[in-house]
C-alpha positions in Angstrom: -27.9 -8.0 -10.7 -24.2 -7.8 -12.3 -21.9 -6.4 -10.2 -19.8 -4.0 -11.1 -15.8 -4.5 -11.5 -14.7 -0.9 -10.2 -15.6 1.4 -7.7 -16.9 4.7 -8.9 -15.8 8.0 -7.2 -17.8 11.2 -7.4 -15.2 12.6 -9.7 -17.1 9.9 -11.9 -13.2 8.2 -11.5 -13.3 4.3 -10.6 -11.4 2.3 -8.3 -10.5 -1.2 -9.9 -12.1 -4.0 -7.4 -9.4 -6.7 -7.6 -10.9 -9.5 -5.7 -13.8 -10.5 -3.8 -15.2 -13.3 -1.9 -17.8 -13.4 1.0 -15.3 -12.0 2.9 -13.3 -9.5 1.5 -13.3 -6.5 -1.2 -9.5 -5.7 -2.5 -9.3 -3.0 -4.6 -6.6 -1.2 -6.2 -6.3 2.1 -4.1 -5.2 5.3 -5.7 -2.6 7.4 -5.0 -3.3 10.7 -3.3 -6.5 9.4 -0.9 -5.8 8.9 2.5 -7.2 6.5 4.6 -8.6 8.0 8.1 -11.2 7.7 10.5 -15.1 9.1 9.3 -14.5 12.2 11.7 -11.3 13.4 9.9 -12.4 15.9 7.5 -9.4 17.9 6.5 -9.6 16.7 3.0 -11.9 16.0 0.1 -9.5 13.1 -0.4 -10.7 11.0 2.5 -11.3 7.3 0.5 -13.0 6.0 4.0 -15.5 8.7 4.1 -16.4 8.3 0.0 -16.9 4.3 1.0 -19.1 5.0 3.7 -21.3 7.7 1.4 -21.2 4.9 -1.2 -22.7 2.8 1.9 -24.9 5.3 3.0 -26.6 6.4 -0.7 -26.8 3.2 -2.1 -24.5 3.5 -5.0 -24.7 0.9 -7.3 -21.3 -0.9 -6.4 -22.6 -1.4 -3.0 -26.0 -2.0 -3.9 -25.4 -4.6 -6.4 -23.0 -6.5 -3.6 -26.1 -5.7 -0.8 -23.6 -4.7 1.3 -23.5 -3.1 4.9 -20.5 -3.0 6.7 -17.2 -2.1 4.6 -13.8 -1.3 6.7 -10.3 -1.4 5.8 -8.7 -4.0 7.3 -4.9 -2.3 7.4 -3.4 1.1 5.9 -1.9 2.3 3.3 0.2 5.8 2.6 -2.0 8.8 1.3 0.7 8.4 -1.7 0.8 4.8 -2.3 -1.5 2.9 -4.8 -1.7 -0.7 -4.6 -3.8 -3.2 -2.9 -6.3 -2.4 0.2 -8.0 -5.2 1.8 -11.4 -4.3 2.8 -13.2 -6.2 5.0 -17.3 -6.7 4.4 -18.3 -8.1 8.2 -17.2 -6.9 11.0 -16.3 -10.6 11.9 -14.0 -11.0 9.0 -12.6 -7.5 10.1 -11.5 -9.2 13.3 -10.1 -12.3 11.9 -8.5 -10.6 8.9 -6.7 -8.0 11.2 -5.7 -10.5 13.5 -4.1 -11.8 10.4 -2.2 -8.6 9.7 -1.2 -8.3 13.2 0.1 -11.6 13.9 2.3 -11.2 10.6 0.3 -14.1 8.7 0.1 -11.9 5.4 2.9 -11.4 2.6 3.3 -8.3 1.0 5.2 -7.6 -1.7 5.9 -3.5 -2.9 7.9 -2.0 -5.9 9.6 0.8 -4.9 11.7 3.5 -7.0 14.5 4.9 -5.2 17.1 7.4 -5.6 21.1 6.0 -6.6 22.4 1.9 -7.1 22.3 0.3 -3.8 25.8 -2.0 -3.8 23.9 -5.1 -2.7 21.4 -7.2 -5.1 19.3 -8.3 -1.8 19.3 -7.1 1.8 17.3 -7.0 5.1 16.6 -3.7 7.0 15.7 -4.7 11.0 16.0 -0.7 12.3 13.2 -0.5 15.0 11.4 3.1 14.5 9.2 5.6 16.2 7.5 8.7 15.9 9.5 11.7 15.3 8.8 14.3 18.1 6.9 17.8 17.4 6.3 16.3 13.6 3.1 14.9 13.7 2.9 11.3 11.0 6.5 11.3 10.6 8.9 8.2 11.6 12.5 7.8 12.5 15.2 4.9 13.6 14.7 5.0 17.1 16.7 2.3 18.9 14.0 2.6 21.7 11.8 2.3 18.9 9.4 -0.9 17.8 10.9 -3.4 15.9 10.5 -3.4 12.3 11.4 -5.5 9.6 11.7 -5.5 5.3 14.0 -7.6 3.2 14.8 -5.8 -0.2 15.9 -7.2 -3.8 17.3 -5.5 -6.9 15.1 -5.8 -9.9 16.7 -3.3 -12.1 18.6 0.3 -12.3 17.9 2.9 -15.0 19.8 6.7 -15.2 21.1 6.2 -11.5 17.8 5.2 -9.9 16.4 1.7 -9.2 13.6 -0.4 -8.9 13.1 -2.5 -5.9 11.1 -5.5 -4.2 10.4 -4.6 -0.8 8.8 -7.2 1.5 8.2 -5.7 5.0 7.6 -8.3 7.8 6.1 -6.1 10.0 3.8 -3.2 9.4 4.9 0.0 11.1 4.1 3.5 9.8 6.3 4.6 6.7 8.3 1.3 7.4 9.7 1.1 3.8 10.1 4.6 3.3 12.1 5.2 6.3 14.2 1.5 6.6 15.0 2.9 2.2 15.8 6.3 3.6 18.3 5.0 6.2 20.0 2.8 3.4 20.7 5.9 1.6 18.6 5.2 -1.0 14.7 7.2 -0.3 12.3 6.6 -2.3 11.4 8.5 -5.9 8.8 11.3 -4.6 9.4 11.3 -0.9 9.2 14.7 0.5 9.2 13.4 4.0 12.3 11.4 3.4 13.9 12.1 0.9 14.9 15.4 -0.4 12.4 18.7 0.3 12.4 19.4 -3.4 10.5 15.6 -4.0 6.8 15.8 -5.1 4.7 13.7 -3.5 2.1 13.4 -5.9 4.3 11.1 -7.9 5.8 8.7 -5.0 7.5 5.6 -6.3 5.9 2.8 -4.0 2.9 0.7 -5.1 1.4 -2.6 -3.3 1.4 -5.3 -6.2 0.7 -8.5 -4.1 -0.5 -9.5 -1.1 -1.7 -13.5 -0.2 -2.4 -15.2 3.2 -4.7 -17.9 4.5 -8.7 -17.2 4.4 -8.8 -17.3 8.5 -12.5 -18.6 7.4 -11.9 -22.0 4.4 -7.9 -22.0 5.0 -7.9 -21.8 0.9 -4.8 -19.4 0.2 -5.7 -16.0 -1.2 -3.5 -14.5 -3.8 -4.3 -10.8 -4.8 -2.2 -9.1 -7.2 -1.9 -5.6 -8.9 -0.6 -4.7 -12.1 2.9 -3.0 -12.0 3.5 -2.0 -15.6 2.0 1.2 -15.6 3.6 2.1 -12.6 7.1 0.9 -13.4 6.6 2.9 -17.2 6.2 6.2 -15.3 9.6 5.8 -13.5 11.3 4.5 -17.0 11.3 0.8 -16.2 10.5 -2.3 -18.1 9.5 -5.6 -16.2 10.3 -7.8 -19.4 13.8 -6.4 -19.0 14.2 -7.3 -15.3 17.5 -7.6 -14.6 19.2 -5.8 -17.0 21.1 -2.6 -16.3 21.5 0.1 -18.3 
C-alpha cells in the first residue's frame, strides 16, 4: 500500500511528512495549531487531538503506515511552522526525548525581527521564567532556568532582518524572548513584541533539525524549506548576505 507523503486535515489541508523511519514521523507543522495535551479542548486548532482522530478513524495516512502510537516528541509555538518530530513507539518516545532533554539535537530557526542588530553573530545566555499572573508567557528572570541561543545575521531588508537562531536549550518562548531582550522581537510577536503585532503571521520557522538515531547511531538530518517563508517577509536566500 503506498503511503502517502502528507498528512491530510479535515479541512481536506495536508501536512507535508518530511521524514520517516521505523522510528520517527517529522512533518512540517503549520502555523496557527497548537500542540497540547488530548483533554485541552479550547480550540479547533488542537494538531494532537486531529493526530489522534487520524489514529482513532483509520485515516489513510495512518492506515497505510499501520500505525498505533503517534506522540510528539518536543514542542513547538501555536505560531511557528517548521519541523515536529513525532515519535511512532512509545519506546522511541523515550529515547528520542531523552535526546531533546539531554541537548543531543541541533536546531536551527529563521527568525524575522524588527530593526539591524549591530553584531553579525551573538550568543544570548539570559536564564528565563514564567511571568507571574500571565499564564504561557516568559521573562529574563535571573532566578530563572538557564537558557541558551547563539544568533547570526543572514540578511536586512527595509529596517528588518533575517536571522539564524540556534537555541541550545529548549525553554518556552526561548528565541522569542532571548530576541526580545536584544531589542530586536520577532516580526508578528504580540507577546513580545509590540501589542499592535499579528500573530497569525510570526516570523519564526524550524528549518533543520539532526541528531543521532538513539537506536542505529546513523545521523539524522531533517530539513524544511525556507523560501516560501523568507518571500513573505521580502527576503531572498540566493541573496544572503547582501543588504539593501
Amino acid at each position: 500500500m503506498a503511503k502517502p507523503n502528507h498528512i491530510e486535515l479535515p479541512s481536506g489541508d495536508g501536512i507535508p511528512i518530511l521524514y520517516e523511519d521505523r522510528s520517527v514521523l517529522a512533518i512540517d507543522k503549520p502555523a496557527g495549531w497548537m500542540l497540547a495535551p488530548d483533554n485541552w479542548q479550547n480550540t479547533g486548532r488542537n494538531l494532537h487531538n486531529v493526530l489522534m482522530d487520524g489514529l482513532r478513524h483509520g485515516d489513510f495516512w495512518a492506515r497505510s503506515r499501520q500505525l498505533k502510537f503517534l506522540r510528539y516528541v518536543h514542542r513547538l509555538d501555536a505560531e511557528t511552522s517548521g519541523i515536529l518530530v513525532l515519535a511512532k513507539s512509545s519506546g522511541a518516545l523515550r529515547a528520542l526525548s531523552a535526546l531533546f532533554e539531554t541537548r543531543k539535537v541541533e536546531k536551527l530557526y529563521l527568525a524575522v525581527v524588527h530593526g539591524v542588530p549591530k553584531q553579525n553573530e551573538w550568543s544570548c545566555n539570559l536564564k528565563l521564567g514564567p511571568l507571574q499572573g500571565a499564564r504561557g508567557k516568559m521573562k529574563v528572570d535571573c532566578a530563572g532556568k538557564a537558557a541558551e541561543t547563539s544568533f547570526h545575521v543572514i540578511q536586512s531588508v527595509r529596517g528588518n532582518t533575517l536571522i539564524e537562531a540556534r537555541p541550545v536549550t529548549g525553554r518556552t518562548h526561548q528565541i522569542r524572548v532571548h530576541l526580545s531582550a536584544c531589542g530586536h522581537p520577532v516580526v508578528g510577536d504580540s507577546l513580545y513584541g509590540t501589542s499592535e503585532e499579528r500573530c497569525d503571521s510570526l516570523g519564526l520557522r524550524a528549518v533543520s533539525l539532526s541528531y543521532s538515531d538513539p537506536f542505529t547511531r546513523r545521523q539524522v538530518r531533517i530539513q524544511a524549506l525556507a523560501d516560501e517563508f523568507c518571500k513573505r517577509f521580502g527576503f531572498e536566500l540566493g541573496t544572503r548576505g547582501k543588504n539593501t
